[in-house]
C-alpha positions as CSV (number, residue, x, y, z in Angstrom):
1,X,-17.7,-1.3,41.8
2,X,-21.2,-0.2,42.0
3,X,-22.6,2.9,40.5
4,X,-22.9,4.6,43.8
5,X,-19.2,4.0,44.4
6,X,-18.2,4.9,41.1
7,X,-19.8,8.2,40.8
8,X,-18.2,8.9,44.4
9,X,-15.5,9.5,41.9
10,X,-17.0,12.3,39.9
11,X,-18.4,14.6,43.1
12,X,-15.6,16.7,43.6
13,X,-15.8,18.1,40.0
14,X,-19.4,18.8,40.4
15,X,-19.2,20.8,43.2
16,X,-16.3,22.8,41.6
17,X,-18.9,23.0,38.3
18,X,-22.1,22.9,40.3
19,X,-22.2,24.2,43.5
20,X,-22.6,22.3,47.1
21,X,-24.2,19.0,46.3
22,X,-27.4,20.8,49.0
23,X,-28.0,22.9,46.5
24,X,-28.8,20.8,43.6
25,X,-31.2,17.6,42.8
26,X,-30.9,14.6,40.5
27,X,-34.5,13.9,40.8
28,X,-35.3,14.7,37.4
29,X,-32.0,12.8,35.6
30,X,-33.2,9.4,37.6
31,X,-36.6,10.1,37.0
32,X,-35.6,10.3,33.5
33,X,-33.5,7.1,33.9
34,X,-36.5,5.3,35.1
35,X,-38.8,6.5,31.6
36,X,-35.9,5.2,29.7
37,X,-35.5,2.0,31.5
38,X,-39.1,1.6,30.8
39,X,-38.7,1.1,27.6
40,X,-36.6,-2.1,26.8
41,X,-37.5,-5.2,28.5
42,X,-34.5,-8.1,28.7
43,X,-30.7,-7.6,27.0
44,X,-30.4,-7.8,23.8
45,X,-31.2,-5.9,21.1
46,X,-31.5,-3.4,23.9
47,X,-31.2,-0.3,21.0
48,X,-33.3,-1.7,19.1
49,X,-36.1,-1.8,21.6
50,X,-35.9,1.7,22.4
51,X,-35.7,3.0,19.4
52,X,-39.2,0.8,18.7
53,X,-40.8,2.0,22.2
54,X,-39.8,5.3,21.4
55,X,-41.2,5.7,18.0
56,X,-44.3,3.3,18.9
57,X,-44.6,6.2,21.6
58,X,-44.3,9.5,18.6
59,X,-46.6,7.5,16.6
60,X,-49.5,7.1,19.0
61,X,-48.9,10.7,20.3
62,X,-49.1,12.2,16.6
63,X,-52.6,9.9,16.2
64,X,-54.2,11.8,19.5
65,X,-53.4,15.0,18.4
């Protein structure tokens, strides 16, 4: 079953909880899936390289402030 499929699944409680599906966007949850699929590259240790990227990332943000 792919994700598409599976979340086919979910829709009718989201319109009950959300409103016609025309009236909301998921832009900014996949867009926020993409920054997070960024940051691991293979899979394992797939925790463990976020958790890296992510702090490698609050690091070098602290240093150019």
């Amino acid at each position: 079953m792919t994700i598409n499929v599976h979340n086919l699944l979910h829709v009718h409680r989201s319109v009950l909880q959300l409103g016609p599906l025309w009236a909301n966007s998921s832009f900014e949850f996949d867009d926020t899936n993409g920054d997070l699929k960024a940051l691991f590259h293979g899979s394992q240790n797939i925790d463990m390289q976020v958790i890296s990227a992510h702090t490698f990332f609050q690091i070098t943000k602290g240093l150019s402030a």
